[in-house]
N, CA, C and O atoms as a MOPAC input file, in Angstrom:
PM7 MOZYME 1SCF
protein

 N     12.94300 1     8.18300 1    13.16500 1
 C     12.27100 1     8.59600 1    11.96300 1
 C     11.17200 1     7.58700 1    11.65100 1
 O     11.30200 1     6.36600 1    11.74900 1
 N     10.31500 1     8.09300 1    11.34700 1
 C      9.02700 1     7.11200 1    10.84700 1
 C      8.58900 1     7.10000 1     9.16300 1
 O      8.51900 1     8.14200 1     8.51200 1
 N      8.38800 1     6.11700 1     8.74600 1
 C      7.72600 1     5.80900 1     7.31200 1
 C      6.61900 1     5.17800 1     7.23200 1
 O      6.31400 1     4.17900 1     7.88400 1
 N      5.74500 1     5.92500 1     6.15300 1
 C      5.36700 1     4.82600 1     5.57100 1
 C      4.99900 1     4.49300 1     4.49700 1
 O      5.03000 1     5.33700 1     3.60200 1
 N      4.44000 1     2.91200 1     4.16300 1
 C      4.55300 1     2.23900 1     3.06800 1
 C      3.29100 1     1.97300 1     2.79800 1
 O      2.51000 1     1.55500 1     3.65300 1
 N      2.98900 1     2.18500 1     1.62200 1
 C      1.49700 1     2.03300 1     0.19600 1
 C      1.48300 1     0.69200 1    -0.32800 1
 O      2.45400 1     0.56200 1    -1.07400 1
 N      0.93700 1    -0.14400 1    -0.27100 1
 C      1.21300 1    -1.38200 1    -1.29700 1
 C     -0.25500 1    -1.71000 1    -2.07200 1
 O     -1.31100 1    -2.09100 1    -1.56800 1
 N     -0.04800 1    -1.52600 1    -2.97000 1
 C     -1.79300 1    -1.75500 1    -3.69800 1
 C     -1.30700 1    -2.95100 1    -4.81900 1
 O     -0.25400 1    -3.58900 1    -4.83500 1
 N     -2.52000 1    -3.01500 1    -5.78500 1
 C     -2.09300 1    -4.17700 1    -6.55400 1
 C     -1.62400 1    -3.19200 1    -8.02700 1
 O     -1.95100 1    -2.01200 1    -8.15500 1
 N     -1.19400 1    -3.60100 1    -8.56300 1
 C     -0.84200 1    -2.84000 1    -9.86700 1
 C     -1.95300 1    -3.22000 1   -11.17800 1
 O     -2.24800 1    -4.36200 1   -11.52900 1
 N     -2.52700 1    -1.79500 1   -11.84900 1
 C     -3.94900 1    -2.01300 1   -12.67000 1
 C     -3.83000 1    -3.20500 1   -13.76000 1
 O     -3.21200 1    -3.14700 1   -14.82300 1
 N     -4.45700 1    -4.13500 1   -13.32400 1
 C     -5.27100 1    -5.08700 1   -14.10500 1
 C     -4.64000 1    -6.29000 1   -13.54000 1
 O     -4.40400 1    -7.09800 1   -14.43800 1
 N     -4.33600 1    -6.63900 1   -12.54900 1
 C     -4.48100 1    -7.19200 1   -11.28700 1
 C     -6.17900 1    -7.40000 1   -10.99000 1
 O     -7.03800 1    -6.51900 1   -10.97500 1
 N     -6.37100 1    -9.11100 1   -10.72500 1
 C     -7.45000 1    -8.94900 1   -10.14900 1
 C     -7.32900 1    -8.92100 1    -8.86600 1
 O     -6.46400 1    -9.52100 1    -8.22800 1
 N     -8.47100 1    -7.99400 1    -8.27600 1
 C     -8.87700 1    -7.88300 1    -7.15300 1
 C    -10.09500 1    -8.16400 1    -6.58400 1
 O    -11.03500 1    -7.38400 1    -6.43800 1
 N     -9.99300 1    -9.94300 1    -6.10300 1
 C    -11.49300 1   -10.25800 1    -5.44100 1
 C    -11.51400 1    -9.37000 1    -4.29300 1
 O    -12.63800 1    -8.87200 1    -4.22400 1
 N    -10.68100 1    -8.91500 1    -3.26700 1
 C    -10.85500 1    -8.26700 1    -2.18400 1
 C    -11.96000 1    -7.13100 1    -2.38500 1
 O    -12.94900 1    -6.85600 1    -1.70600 1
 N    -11.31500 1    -6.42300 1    -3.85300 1
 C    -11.58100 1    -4.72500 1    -3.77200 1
 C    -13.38600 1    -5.39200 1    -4.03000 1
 O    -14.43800 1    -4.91200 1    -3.60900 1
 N    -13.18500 1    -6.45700 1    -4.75200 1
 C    -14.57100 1    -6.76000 1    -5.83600 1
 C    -15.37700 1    -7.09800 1    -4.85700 1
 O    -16.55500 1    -6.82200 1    -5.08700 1
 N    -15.10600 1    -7.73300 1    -3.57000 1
 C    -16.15600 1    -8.10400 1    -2.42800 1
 C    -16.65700 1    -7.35200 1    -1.93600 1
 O    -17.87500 1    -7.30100 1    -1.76100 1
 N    -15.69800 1    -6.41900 1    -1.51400 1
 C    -16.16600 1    -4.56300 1    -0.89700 1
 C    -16.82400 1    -4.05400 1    -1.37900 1
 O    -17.71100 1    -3.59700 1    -0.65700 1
 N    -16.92300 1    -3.75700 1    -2.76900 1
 C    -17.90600 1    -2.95000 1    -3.75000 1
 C    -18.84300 1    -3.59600 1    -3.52800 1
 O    -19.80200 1    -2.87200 1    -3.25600 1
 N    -19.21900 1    -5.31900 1    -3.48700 1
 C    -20.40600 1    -5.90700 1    -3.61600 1
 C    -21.31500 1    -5.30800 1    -2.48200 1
 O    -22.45300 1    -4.84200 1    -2.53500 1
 N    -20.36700 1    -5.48800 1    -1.35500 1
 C    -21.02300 1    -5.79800 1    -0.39400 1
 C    -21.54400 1    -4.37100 1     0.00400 1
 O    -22.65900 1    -4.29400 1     0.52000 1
 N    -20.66100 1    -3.02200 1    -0.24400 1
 C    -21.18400 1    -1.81500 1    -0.25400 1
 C    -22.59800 1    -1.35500 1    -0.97200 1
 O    -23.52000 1    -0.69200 1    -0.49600 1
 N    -22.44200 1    -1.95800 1    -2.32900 1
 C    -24.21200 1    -2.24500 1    -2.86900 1
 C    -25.17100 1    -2.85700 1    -1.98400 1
 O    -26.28600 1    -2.42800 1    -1.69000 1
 N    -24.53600 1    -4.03900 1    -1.54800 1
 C    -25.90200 1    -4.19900 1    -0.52800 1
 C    -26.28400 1    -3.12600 1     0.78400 1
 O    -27.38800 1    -2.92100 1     1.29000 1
 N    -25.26800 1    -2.67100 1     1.04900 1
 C    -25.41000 1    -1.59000 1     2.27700 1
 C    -26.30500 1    -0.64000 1     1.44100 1
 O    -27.15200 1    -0.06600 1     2.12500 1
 N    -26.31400 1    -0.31500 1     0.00500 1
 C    -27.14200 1     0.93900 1    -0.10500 1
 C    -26.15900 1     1.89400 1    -0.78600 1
 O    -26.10000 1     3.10000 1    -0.54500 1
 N    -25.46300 1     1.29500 1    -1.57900 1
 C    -24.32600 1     2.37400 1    -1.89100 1
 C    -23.74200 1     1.94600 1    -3.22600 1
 O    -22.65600 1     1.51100 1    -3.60800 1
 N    -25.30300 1     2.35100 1    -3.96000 1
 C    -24.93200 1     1.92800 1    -5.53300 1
 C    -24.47500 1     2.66600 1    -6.27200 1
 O    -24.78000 1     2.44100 1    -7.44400 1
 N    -23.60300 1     3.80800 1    -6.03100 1
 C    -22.61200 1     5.01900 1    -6.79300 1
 C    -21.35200 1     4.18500 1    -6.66900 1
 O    -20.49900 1     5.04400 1    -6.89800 1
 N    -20.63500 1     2.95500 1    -6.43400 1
 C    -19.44700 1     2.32000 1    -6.08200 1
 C    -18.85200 1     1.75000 1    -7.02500 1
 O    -18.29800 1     0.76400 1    -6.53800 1
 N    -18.59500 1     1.83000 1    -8.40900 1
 C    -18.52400 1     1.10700 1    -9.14100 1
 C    -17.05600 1     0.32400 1    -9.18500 1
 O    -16.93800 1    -0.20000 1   -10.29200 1
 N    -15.81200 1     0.05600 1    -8.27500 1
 C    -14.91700 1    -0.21000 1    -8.55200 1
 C    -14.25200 1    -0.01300 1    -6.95900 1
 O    -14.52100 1     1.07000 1    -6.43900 1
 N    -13.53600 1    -0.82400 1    -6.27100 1
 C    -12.35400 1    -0.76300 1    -5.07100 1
 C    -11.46000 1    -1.56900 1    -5.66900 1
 O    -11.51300 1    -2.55000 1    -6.41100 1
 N    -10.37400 1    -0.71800 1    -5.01000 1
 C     -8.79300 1    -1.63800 1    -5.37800 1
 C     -8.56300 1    -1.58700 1    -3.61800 1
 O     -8.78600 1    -0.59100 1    -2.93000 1
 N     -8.05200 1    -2.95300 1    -3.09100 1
 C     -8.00500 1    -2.94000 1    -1.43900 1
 C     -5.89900 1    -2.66700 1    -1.99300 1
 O     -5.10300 1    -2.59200 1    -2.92900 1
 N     -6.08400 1    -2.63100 1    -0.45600 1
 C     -4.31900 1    -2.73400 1    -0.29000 1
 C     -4.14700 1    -2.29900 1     1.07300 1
 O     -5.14700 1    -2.15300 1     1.77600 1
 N     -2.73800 1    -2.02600 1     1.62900 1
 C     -2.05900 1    -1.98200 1     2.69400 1
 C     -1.18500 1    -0.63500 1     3.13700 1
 O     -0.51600 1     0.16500 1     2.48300 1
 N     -1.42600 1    -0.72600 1     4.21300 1
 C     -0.77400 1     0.47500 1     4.62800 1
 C     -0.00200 1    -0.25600 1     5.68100 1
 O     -0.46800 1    -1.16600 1     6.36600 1
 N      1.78000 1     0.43300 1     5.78900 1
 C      2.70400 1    -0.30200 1     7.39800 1
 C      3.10800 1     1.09000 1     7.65400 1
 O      3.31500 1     1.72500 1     6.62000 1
 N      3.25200 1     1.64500 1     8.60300 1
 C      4.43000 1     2.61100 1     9.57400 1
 C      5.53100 1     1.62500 1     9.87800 1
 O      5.34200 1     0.43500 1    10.13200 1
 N      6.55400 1     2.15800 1     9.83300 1
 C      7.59300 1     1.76800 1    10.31800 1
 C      8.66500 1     2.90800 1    11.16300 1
 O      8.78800 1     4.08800 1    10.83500 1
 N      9.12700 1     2.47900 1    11.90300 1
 C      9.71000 1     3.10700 1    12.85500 1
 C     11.31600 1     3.13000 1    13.07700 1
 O     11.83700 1     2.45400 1    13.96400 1
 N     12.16300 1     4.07600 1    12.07900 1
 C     13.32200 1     3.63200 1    12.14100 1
 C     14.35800 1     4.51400 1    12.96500 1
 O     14.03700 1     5.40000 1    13.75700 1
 N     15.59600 1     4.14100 1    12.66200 1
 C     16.66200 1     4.87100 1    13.92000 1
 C     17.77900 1     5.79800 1    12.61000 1
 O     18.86200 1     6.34200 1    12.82800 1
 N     17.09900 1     5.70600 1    11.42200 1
 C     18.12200 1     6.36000 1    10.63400 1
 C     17.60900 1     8.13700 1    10.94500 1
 O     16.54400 1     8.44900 1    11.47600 1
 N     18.80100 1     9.23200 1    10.40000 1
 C     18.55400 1    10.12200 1    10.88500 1
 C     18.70000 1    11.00200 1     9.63900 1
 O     18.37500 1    12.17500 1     9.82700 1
 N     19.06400 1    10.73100 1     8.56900 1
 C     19.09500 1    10.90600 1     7.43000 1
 C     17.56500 1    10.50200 1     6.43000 1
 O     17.45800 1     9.30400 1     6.16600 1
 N     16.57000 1    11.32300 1     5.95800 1
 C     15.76600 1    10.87400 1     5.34500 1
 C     15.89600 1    10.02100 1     3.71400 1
 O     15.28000 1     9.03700 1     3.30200 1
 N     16.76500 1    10.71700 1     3.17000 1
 C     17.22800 1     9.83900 1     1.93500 1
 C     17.53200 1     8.69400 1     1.94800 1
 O     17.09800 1     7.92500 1     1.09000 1
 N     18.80900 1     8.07600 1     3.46800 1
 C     19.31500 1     7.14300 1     3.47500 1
 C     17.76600 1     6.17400 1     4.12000 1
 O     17.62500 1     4.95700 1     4.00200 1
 N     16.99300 1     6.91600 1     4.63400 1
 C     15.60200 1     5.91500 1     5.59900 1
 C     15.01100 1     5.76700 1     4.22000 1
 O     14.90600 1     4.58400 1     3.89400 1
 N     14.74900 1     6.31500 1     3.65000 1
 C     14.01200 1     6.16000 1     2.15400 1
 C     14.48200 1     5.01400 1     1.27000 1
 O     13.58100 1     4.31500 1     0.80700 1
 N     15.70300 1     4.70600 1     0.96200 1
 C     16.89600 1     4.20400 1    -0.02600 1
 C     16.38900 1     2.74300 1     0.79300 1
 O     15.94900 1     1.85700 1     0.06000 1
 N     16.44900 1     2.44000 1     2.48200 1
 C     16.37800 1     1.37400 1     2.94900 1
 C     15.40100 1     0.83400 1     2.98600 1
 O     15.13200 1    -0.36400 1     2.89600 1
 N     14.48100 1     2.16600 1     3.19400 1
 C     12.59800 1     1.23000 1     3.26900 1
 C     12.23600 1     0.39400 1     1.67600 1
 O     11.50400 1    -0.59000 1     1.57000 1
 N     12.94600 1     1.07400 1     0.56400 1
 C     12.30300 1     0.98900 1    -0.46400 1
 C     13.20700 1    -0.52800 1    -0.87600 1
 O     12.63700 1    -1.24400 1    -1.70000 1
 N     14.55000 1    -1.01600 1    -0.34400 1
 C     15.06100 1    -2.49500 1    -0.58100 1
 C     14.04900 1    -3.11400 1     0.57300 1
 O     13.74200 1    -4.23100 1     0.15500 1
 N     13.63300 1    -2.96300 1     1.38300 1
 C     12.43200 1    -3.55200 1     2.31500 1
 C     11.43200 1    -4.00400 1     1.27000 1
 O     11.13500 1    -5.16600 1     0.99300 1
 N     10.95000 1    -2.85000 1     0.72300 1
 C      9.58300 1    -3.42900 1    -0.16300 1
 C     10.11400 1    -4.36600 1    -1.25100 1
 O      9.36700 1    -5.26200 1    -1.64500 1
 N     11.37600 1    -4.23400 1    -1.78600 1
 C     11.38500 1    -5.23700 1    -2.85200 1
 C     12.42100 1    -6.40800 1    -2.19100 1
 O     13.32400 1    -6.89800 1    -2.87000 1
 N     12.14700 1    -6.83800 1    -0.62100 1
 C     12.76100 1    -7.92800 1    -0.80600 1
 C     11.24200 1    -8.52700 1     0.23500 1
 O     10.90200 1    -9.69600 1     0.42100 1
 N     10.74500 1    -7.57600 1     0.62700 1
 C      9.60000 1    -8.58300 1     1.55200 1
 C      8.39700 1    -8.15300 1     1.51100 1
 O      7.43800 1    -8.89000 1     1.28300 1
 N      8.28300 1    -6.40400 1     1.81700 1
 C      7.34300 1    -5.50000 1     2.10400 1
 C      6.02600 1    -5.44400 1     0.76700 1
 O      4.90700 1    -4.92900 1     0.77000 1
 N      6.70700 1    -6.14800 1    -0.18400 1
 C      5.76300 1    -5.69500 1    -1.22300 1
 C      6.40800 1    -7.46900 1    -2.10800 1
 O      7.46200 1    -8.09900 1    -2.02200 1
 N      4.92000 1    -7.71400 1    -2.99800 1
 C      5.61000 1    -8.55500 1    -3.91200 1
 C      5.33300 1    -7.82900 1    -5.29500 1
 O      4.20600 1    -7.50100 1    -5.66800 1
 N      6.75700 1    -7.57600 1    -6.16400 1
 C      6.40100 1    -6.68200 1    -6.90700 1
 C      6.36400 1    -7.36700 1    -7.88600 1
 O      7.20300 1    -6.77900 1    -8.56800 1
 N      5.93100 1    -8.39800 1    -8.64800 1
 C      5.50700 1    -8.68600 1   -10.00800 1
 C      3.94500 1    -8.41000 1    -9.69800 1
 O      3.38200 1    -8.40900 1   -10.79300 1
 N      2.94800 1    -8.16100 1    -8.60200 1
 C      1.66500 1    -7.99600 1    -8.87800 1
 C      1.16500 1    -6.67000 1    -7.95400 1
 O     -0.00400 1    -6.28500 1    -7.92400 1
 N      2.26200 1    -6.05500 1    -7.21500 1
 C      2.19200 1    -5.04700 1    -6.38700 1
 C      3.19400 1    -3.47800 1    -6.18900 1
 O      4.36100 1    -3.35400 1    -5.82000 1
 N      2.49700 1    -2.75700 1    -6.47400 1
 C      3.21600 1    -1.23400 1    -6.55800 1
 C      3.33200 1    -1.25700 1    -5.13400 1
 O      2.89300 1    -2.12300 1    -4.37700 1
 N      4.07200 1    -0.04800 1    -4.79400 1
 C      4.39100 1     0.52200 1    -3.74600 1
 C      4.98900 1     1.90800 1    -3.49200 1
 O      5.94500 1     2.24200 1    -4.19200 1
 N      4.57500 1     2.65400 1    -2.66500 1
 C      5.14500 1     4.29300 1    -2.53900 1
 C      5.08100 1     4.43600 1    -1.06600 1
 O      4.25400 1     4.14300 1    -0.20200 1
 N      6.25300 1     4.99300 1    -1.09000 1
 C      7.19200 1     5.17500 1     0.71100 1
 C      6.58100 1     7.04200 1     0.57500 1
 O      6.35200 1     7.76300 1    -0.39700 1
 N      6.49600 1     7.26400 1     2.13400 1
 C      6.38200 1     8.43800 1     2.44700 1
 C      7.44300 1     8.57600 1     3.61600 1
 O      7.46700 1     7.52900 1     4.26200 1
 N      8.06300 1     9.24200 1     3.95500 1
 C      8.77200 1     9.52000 1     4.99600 1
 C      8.38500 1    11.10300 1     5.81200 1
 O      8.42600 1    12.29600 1     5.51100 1
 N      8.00900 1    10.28100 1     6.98000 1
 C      7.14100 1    11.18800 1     7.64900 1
 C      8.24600 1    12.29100 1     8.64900 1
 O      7.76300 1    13.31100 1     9.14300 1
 N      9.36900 1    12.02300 1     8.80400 1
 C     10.00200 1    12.72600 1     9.87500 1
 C     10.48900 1    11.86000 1    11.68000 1
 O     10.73900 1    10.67200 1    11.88300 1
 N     10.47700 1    12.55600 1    12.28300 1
 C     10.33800 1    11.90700 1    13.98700 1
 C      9.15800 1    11.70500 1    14.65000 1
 O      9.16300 1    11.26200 1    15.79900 1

């Protein structure tokens, strides 16, 4: 079974990342940009065969490593095989 995991920053979080991107997209020519939030995307690749129980496990993943959640959300998708 495969997942995967969303990790962005949670709103009003600063984000120099997102804030560099936007800059730097203005200089490319792309002054409609007013705002990026960056973040992360993982697949993970598991052996559970049960989607609830792959779900239940990915999501103690994000709150013990996958994500730091006093400044970061996160949303699991579970994709199937």
């Amino acid at each position: 079974m495969k997942a995967r995991v969303y990790v962005t920053l949670k709103n009003g979080v600063l984000d120099p990342q997102g804030e560099a991107v936007r800059h730097a997209l203005g200089s490319l020519g792309f002054e409609g940009v007013t705002g990026v939030r960056q973040g992360k995307v993982m697949d993970l690749d598991l052996e559970a065969s049960d989607a609830a129980a792959a779900e239940a496990d990915v999501a103690k993943m994000c709150e013990k490593l996958l994500a730091n959640t006093v400044i970061e959300d996160y949303r699991i998708e579970i994709l199937g095989a």
